[in-house]
Backbone as CSV, one residue per row, in Angstrom:
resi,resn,N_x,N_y,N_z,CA_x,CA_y,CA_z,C_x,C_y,C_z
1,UNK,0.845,-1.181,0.000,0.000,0.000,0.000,0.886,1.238,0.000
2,UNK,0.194,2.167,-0.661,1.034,3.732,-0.645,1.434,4.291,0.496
3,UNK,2.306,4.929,0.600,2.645,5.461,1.873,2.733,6.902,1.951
4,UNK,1.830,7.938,2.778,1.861,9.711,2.638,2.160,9.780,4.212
5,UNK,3.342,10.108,4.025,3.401,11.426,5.059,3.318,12.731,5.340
6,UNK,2.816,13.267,6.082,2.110,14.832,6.477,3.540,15.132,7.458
7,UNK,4.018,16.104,6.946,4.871,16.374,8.157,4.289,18.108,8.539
8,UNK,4.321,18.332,9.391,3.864,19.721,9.961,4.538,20.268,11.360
9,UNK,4.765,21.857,10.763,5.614,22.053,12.088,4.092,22.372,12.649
10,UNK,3.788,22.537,14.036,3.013,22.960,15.084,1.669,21.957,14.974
11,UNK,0.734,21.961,16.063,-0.086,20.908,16.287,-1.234,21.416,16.237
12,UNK,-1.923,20.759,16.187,-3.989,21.220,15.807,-4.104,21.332,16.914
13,UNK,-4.508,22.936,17.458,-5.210,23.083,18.633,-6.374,23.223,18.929
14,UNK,-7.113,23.499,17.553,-8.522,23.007,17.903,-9.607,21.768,17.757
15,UNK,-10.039,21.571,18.842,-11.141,20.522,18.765,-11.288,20.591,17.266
16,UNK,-12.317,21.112,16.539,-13.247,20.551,15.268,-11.911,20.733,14.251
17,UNK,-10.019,20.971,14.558,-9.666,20.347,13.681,-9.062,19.058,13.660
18,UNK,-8.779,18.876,15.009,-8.302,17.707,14.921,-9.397,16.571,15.023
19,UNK,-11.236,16.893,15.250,-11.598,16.051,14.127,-12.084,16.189,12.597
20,UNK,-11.909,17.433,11.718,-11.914,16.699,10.857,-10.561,16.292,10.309
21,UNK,-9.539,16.291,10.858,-8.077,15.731,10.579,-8.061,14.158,10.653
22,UNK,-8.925,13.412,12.089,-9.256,12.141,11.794,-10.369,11.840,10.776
23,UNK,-11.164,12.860,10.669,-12.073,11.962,9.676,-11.367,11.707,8.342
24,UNK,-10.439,12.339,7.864,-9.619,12.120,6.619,-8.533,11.031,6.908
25,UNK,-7.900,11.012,7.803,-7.299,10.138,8.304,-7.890,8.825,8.089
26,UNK,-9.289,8.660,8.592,-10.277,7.771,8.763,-10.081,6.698,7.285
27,UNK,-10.957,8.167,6.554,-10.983,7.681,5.204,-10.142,7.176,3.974
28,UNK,-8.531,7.962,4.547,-7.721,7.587,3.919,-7.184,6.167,4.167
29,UNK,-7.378,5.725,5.354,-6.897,4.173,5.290,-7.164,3.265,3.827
30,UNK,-8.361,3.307,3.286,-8.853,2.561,2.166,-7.713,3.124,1.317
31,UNK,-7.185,3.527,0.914,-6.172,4.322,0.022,-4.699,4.145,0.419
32,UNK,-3.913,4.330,1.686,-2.775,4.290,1.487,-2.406,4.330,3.179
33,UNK,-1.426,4.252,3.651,-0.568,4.137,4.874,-0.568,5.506,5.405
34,UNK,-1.531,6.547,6.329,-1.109,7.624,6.257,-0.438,7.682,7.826
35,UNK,0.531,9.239,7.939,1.586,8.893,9.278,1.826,10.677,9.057
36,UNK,1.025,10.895,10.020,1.039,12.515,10.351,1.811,12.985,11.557
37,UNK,2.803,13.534,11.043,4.012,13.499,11.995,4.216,15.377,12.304
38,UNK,3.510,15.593,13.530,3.858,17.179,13.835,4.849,17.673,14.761
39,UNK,5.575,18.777,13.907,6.967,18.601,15.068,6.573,20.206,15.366
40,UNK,7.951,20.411,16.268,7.422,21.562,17.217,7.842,22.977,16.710
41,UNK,7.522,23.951,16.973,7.748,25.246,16.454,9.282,25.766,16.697
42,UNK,9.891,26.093,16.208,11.307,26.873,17.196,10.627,27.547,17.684
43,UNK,11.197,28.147,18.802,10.895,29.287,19.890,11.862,30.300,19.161
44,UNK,10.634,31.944,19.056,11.403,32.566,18.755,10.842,33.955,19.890
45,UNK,11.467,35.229,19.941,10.959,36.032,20.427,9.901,36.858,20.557
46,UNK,9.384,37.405,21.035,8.059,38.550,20.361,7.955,39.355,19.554
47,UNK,9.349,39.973,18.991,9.467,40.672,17.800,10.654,40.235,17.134
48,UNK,11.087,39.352,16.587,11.850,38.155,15.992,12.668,39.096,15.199
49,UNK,14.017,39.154,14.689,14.350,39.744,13.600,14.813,38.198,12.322
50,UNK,15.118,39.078,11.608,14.710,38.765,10.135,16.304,37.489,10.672
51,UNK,17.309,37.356,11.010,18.161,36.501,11.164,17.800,35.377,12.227
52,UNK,16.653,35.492,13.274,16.329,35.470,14.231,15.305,33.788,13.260
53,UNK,14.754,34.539,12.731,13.619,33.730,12.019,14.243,33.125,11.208
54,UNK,15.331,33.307,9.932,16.122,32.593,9.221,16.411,31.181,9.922
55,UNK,17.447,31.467,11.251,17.953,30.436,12.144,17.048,29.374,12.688
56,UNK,15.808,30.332,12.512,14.494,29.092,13.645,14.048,28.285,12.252
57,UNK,14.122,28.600,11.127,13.460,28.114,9.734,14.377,26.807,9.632
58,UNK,16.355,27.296,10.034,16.866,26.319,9.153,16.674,24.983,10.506
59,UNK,16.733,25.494,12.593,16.406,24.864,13.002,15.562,23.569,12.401
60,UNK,14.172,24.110,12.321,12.626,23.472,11.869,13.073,22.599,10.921
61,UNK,14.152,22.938,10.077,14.304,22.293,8.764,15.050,21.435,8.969
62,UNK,16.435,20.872,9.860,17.044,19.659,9.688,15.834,18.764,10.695
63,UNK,14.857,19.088,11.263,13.831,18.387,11.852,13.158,17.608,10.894
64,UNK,12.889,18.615,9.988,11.626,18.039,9.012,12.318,17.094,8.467
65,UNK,13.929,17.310,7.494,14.214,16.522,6.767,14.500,15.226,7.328
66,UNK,14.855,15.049,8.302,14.667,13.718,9.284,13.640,13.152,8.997
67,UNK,12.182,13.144,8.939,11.283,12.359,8.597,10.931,12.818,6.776
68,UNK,11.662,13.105,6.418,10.755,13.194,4.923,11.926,11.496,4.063
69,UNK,11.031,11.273,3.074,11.481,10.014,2.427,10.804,10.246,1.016
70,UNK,11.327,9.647,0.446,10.383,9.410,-0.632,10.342,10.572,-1.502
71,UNK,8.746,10.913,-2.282,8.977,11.766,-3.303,8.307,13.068,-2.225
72,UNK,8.889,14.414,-2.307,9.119,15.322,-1.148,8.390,16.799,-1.612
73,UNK,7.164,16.709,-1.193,6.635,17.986,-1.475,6.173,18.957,-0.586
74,UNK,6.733,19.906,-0.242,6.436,21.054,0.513,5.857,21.930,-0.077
75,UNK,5.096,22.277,0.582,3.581,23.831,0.891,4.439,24.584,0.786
76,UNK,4.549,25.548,-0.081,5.126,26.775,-0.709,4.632,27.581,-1.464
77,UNK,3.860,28.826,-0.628,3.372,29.877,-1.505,4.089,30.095,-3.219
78,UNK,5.525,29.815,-2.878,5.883,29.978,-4.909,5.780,28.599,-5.406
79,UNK,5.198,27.263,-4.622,5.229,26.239,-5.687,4.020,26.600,-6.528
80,UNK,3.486,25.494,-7.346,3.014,25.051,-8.387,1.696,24.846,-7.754
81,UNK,0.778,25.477,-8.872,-0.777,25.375,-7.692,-0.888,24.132,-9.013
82,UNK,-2.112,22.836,-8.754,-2.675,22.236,-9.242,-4.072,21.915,-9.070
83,UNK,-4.608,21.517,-10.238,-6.468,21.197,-9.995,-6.218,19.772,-9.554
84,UNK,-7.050,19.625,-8.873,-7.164,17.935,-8.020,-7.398,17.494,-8.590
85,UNK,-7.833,17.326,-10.037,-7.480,15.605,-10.956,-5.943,15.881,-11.678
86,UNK,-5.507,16.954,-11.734,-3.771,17.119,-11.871,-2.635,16.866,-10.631
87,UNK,-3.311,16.549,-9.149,-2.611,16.329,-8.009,-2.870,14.749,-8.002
88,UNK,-4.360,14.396,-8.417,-4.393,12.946,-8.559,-3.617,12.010,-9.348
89,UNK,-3.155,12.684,-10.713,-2.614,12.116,-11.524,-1.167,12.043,-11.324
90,UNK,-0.914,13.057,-10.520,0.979,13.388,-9.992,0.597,11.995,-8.901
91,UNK,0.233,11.813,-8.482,0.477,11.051,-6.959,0.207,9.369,-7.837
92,UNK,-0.786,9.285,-9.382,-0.606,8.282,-9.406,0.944,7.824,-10.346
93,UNK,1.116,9.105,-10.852,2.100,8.432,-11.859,3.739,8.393,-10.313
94,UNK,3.772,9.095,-9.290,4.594,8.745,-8.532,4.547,7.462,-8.160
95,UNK,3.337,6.802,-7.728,2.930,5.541,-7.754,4.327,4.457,-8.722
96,UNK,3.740,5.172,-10.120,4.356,4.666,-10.990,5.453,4.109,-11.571
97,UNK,5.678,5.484,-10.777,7.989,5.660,-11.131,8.439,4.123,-10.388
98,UNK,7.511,4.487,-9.251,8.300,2.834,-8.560,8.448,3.428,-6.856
99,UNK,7.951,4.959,-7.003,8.280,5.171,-5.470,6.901,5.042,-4.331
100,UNK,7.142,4.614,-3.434,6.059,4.186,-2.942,5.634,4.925,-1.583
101,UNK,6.368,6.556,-1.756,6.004,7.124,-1.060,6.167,8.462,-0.544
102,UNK,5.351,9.223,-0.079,5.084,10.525,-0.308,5.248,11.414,1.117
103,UNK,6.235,12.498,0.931,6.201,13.473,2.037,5.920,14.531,1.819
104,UNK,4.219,15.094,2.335,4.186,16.394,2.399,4.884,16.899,3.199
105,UNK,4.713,18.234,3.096,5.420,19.400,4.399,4.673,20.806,4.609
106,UNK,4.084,21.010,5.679,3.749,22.469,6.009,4.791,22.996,7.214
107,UNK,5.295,23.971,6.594,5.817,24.530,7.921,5.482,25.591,8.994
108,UNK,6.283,26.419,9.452,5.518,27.119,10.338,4.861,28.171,10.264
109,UNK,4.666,28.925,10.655,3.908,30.393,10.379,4.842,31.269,9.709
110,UNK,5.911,31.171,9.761,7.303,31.745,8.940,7.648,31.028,7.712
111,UNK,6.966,29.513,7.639,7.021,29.384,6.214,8.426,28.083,6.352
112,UNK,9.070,27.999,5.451,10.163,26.846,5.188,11.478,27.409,4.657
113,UNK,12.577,26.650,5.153,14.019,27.443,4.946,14.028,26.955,3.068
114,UNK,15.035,27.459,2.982,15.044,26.855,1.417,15.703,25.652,1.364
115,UNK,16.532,24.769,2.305,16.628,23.917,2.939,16.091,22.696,2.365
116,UNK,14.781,22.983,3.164,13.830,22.310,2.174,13.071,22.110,1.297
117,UNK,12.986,23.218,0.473,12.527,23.512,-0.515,13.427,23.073,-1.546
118,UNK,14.932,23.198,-1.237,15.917,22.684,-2.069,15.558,21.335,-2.535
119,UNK,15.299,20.323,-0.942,14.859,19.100,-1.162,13.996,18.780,-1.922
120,UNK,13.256,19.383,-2.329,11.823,19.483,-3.038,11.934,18.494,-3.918
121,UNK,11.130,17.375,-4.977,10.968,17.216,-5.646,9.546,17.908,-6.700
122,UNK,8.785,17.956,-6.026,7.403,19.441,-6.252,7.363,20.218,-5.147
123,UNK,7.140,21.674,-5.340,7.014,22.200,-4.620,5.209,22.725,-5.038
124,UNK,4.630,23.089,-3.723,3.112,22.966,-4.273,2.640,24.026,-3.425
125,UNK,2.024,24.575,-3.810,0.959,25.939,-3.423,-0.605,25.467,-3.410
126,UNK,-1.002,25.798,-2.542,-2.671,25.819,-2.383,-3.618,27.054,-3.114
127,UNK,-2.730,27.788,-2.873,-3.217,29.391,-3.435,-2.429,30.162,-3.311
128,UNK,-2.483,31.578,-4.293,-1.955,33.258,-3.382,-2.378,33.377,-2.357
129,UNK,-3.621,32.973,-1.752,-4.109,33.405,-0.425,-3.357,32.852,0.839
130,UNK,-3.492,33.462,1.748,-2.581,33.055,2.822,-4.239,32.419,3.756
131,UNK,-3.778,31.422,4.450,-4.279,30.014,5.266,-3.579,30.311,6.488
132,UNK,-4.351,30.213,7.477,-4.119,29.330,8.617,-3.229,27.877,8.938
133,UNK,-2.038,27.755,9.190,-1.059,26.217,9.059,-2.069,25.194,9.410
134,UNK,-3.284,25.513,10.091,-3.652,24.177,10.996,-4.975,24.166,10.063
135,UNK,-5.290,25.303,9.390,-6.881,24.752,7.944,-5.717,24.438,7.094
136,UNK,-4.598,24.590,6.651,-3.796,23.985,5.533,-3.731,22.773,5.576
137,UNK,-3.302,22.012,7.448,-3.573,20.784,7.349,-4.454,20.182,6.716
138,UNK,-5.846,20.648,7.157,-7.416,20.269,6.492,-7.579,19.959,5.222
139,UNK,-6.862,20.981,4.700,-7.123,21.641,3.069,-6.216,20.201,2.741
140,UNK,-5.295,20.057,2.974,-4.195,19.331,2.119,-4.674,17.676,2.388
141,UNK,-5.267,17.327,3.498,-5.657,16.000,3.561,-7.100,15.997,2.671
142,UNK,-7.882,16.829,2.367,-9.128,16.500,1.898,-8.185,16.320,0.636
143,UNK,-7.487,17.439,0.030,-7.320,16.982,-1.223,-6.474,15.479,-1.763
144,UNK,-5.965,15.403,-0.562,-5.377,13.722,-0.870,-6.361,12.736,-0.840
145,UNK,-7.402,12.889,-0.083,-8.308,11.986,0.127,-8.976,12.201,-1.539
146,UNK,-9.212,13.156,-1.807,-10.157,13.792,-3.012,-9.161,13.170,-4.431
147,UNK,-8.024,13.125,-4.175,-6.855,12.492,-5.276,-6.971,11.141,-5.620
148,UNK,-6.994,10.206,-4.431,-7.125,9.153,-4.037,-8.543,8.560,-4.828
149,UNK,-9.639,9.448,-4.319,-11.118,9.142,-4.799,-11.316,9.192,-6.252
150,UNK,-10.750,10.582,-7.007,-10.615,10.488,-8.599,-9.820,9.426,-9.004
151,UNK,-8.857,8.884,-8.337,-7.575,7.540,-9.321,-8.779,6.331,-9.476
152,UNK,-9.675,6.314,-8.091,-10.660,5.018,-7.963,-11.717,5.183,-8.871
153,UNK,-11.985,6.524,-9.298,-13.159,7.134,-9.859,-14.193,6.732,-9.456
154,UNK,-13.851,7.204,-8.304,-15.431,7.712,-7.317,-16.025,8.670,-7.300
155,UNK,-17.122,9.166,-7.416,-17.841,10.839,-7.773,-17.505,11.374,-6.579
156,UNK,-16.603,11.382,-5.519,-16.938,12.587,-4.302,-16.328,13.756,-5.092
157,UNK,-15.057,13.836,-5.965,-15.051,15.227,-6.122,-15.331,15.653,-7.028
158,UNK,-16.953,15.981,-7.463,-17.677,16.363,-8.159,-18.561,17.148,-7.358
């Protein structure tokens, strides 16, 4: 079975997200191995400077790259936005290549060092609009679930 990992810096602090975070969770079992791995924020000050935040980014970042494997896509306002039967079709032809497995990445409210973005094999955008890290979680599991459902061609995302 496929294997997605969610890596995320900071944790769902609210009730109704961390359930609908299991209900995707839930649903994704029928589909693939999922392993949502949230690591912790650097600590930075109350008015952070710009080197201050660099250092906590590249911190966050030899964290993340510790659990990422596989084919490596981080949440990046400059990646590549896609329509969800074009995210479905990336995840099946990764399938394909022979790799059998997938690391997202959201990072923190400051975003991702280039670090890992370097790592990137896609880098992927949700939108220009700026999100909440913990509805990005949301956003990014429905659409895997929603990826998953078009490869089976099931009508949910219709």
């Amino acid at each position: 079975m496929f294997n997605i990992n969610l890596i995320s810096v900071g944790k769902l602090k609210e009730e109704y997200l961390r359930a609908a975070s299991s209900e995707y969770c839930k649903r994704l079992q029928a589909f693939c191995n999922l392993k949502i791995i949230e690591l912790d924020e650097a600590r930075l000050s109350d008015k952070p400077s710009e080197k201050e935040i660099q250092n906590a980014l590249e911190t966050e970042a030899k964290n993340i790259l510790k659990h990422c494997s596989g084919f490596i896509i981080p949440m990046c306002i400059e990646g590549k936005q896609l329509k969800s039967e074009a995210l479905s079709r990336k995840i099946d032809d990764i399938a394909v290549s022979g790799k059998s497995e997938i690391s997202f990445v959201i990072g923190s409210s400051y975003g991702l060092s280039d670090t890992v973005k370097k790592a990137a094999d896609l880098k992927l955008s949700m939108s220009e609009m700026t999100f909440p890290h913990q509805l990005a979680r949301i956003m990014l599991l429905e659409q895997i679930y929603r990826a998953f459902m078009i490869s089976s061609g099931k009508s949910y995302h219709k």
